[in-house]
C-alpha beads as a LAMMPS data file, in Angstrom:
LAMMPS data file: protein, C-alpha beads

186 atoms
185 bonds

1 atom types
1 bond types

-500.0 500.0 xlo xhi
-500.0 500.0 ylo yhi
-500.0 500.0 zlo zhi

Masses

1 110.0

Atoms # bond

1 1 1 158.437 -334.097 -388.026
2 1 1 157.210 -330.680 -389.331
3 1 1 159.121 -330.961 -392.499
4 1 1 157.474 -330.067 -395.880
5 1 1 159.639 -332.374 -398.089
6 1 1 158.453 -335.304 -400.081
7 1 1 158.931 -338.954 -398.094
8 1 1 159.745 -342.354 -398.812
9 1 1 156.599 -344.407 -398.923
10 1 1 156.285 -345.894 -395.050
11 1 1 154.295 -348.381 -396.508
12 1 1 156.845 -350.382 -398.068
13 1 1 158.091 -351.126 -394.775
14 1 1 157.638 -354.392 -392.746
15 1 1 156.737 -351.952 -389.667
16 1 1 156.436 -348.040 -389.362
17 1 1 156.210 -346.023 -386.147
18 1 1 154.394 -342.900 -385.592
19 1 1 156.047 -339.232 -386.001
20 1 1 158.642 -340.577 -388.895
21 1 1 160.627 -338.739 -391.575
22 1 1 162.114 -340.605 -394.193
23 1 1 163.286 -338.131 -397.243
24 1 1 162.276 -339.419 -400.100
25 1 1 165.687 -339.316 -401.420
26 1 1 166.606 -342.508 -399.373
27 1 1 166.869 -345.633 -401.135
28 1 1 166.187 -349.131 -399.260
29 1 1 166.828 -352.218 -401.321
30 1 1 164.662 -354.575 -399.190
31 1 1 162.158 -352.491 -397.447
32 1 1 159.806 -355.332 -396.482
33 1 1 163.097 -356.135 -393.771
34 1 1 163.316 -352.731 -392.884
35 1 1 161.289 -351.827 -389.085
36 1 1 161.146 -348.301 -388.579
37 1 1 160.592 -347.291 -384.752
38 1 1 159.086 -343.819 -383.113
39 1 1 160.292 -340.443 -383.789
40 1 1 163.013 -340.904 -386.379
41 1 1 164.801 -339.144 -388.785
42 1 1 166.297 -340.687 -391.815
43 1 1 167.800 -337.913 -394.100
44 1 1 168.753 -337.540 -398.028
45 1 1 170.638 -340.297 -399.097
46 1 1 170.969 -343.005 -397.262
47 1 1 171.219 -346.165 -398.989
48 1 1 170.277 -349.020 -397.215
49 1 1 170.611 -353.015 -398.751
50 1 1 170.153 -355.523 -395.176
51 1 1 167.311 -356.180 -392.649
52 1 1 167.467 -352.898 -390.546
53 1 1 165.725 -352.706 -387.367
54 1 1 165.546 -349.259 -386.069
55 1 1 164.523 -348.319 -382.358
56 1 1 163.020 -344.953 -381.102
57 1 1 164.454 -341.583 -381.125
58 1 1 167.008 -341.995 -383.748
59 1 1 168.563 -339.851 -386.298
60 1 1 170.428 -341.359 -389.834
61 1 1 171.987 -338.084 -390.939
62 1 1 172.365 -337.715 -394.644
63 1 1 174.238 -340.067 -396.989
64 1 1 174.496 -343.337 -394.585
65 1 1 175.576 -346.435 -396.500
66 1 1 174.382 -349.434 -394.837
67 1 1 175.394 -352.419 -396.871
68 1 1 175.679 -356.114 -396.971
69 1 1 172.623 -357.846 -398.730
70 1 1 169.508 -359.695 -397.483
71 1 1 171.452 -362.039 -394.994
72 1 1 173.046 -359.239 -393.364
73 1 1 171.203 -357.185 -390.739
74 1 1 172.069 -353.625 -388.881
75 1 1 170.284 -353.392 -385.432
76 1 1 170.073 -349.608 -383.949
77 1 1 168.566 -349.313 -380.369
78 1 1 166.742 -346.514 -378.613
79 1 1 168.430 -343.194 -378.608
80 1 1 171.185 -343.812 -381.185
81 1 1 172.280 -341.004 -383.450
82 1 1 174.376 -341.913 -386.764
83 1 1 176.352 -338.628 -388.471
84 1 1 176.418 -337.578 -392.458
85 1 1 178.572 -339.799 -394.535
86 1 1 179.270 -343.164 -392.355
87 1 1 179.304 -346.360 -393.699
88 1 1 177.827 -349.669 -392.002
89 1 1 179.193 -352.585 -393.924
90 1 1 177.166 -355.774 -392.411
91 1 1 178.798 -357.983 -395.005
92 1 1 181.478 -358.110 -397.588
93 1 1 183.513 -360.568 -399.838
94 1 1 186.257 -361.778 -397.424
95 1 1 188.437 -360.952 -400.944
96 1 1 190.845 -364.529 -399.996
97 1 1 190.311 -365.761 -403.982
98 1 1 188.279 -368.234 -403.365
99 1 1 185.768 -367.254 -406.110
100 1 1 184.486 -363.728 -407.897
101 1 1 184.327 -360.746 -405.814
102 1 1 180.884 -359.236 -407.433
103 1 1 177.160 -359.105 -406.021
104 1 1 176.864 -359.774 -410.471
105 1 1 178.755 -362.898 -410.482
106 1 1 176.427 -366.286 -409.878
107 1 1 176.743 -367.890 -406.521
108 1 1 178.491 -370.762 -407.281
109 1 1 181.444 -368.574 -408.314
110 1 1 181.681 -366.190 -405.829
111 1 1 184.533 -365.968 -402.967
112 1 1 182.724 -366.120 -399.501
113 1 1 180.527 -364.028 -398.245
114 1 1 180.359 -362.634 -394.577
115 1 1 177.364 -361.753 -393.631
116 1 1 176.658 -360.394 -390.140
117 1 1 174.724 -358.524 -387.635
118 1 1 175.909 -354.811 -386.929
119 1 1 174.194 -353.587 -383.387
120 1 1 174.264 -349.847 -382.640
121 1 1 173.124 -349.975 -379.237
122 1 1 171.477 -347.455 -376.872
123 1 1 172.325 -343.578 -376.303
124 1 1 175.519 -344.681 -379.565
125 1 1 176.486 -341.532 -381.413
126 1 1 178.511 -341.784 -384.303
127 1 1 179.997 -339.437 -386.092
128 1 1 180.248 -338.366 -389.361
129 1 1 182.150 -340.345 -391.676
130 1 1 182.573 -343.480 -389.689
131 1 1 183.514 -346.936 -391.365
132 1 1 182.037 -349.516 -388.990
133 1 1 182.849 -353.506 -390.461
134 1 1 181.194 -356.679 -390.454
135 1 1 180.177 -357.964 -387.309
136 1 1 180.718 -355.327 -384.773
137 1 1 178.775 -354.250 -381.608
138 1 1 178.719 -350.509 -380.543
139 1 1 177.976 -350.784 -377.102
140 1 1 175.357 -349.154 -374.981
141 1 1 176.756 -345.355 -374.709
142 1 1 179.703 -345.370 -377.167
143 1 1 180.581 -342.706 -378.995
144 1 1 182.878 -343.196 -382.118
145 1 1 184.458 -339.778 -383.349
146 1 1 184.233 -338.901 -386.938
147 1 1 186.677 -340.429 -389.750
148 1 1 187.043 -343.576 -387.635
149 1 1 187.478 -347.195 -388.329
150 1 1 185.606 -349.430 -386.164
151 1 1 187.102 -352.799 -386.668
152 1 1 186.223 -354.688 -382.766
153 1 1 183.424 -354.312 -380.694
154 1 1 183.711 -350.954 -378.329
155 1 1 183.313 -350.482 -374.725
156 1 1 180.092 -348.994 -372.577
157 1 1 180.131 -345.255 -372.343
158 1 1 183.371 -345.210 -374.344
159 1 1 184.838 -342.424 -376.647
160 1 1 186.577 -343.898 -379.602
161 1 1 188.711 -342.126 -382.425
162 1 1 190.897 -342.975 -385.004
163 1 1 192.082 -345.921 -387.664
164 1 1 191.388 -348.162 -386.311
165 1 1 189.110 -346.839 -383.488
166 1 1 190.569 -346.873 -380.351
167 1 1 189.450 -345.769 -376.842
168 1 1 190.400 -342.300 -375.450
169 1 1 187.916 -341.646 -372.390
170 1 1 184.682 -342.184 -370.302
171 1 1 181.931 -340.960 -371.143
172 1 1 178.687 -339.580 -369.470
173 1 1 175.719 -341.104 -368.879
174 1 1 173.757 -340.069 -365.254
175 1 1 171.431 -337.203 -367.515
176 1 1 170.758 -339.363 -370.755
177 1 1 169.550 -342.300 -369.032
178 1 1 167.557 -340.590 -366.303
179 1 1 165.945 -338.234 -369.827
180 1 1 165.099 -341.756 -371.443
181 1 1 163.517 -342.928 -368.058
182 1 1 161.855 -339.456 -368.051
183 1 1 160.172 -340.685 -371.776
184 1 1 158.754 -343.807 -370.319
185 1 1 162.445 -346.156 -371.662
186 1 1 164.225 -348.162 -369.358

Bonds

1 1 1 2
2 1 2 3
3 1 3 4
4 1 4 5
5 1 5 6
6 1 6 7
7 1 7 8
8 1 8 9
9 1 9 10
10 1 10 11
11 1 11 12
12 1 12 13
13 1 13 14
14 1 14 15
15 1 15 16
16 1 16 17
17 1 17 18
18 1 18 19
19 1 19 20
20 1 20 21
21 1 21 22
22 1 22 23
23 1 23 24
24 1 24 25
25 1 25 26
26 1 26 27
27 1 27 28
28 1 28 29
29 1 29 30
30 1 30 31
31 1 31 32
32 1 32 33
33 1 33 34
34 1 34 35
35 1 35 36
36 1 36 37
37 1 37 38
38 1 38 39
39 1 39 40
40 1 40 41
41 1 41 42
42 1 42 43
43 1 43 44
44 1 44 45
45 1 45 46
46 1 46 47
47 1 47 48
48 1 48 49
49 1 49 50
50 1 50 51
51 1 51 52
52 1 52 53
53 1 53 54
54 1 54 55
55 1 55 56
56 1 56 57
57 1 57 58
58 1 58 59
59 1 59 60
60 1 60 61
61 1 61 62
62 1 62 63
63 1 63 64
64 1 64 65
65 1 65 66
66 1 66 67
67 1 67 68
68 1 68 69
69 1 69 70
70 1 70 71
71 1 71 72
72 1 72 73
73 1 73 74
74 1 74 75
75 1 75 76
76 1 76 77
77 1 77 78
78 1 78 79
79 1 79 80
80 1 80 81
81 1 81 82
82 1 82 83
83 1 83 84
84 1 84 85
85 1 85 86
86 1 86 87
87 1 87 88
88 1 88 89
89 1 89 90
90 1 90 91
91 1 91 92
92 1 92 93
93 1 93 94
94 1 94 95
95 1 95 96
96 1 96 97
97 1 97 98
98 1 98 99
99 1 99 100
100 1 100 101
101 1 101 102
102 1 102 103
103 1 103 104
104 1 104 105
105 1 105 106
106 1 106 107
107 1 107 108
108 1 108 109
109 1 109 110
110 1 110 111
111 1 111 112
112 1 112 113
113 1 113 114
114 1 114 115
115 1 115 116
116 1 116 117
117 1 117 118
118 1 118 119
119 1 119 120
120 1 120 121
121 1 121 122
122 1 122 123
123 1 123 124
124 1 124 125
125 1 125 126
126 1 126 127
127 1 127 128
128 1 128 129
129 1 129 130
130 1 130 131
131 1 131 132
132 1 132 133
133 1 133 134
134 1 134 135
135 1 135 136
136 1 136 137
137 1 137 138
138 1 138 139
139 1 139 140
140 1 140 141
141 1 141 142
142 1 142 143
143 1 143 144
144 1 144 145
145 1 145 146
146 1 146 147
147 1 147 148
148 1 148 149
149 1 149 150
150 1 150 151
151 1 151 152
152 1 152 153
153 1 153 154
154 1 154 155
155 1 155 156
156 1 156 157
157 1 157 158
158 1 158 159
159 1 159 160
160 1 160 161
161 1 161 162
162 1 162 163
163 1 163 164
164 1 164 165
165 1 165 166
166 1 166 167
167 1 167 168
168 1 168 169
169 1 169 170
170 1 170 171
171 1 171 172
172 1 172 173
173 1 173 174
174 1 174 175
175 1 175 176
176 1 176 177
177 1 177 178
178 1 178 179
179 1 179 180
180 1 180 181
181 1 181 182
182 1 182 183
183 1 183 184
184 1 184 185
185 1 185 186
């Protein structure tokens, strides 16, 4: 991408594309479940602990926290853009006291566990500081505005903002899907 800053080593990943920048200032846990697509961005910061898959022509802006351990997974499609600060939590303790609430404490006395899939899907923008939970699907087009809470799965071509996210108006989506058909995406 034309930047002279050091980079994370690509291969540690499961699967690289071409005309990446990773800062080496990101941290991924597991990066042998980590599939990095073509031209993306992933800035200083971001922490990463699940299976990511990452699609084409994204951008993870700096100091994205995308949690929930090995059995969770974050999916984000073609076109997506994620802002600074947000926070993609694909599993948690469900805190009910069944058990310990620590990734520290052995299995066997630990309070469930959700683990999940979080999909971002195509042409998503999120903005900065977004809290997105366990389980949830942006769908194609969404946008969710910054500070948000996304707690349910969101609507196509959708503007969401608030806690919890909620939906305030349509949004556009004639130019970005004829561009991506312009790239060669359908």
């Amino acid at each position: 991408m034309g930047l002279n800053s050091k980079q994370f080593d690509y291969s540690l990943l499961r699967k690289c594309g071409s005309n990446v920048f990773i800062s080496q200032q990101v941290e991924i846990r597991r990066p042998h479940l980590v599939d990095v697509g073509n031209n993306v961005a992933i800035d200083t910061g971001t922490y990463i602990t699940t299976e990511a898959i990452v699609g084409d022509y994204i951008h993870i802006g700096p100091y994205v926290v995308i949690i929930g351990g090995e059995k969770s997974k974050v999916e984000v499609e073609n076109f997506a853009s994620i802002a600074a600060g947000t926070r993609i939590l694909a599993g948690s303790d469900e805190f009910m006291g069944e058990g310990l609430t620590s990734v520290t404490v052995p299995e066997a006395y630990r309070d469930r566990v959700k683990h999940s899939v979080v999909r971002i899907e195509r042409f998503v923008g999120v903005g900065a500081n977004v809290v997105i939970l366990p389980g949830v699907i942006l769908a194609e087009g969404s946008v969710v505005g910054a500070g948000s809470l996304v707690t349910k799965n969101t609507e196509p071509w959708t503007i969401y903002v608030g806690v919890p996210a909620r939906p305030v108006k349509l949004r556009k989506r004639e130019k970005m899907i004829a561009f991506a058909k312009e790239l060669g995406y359908e």
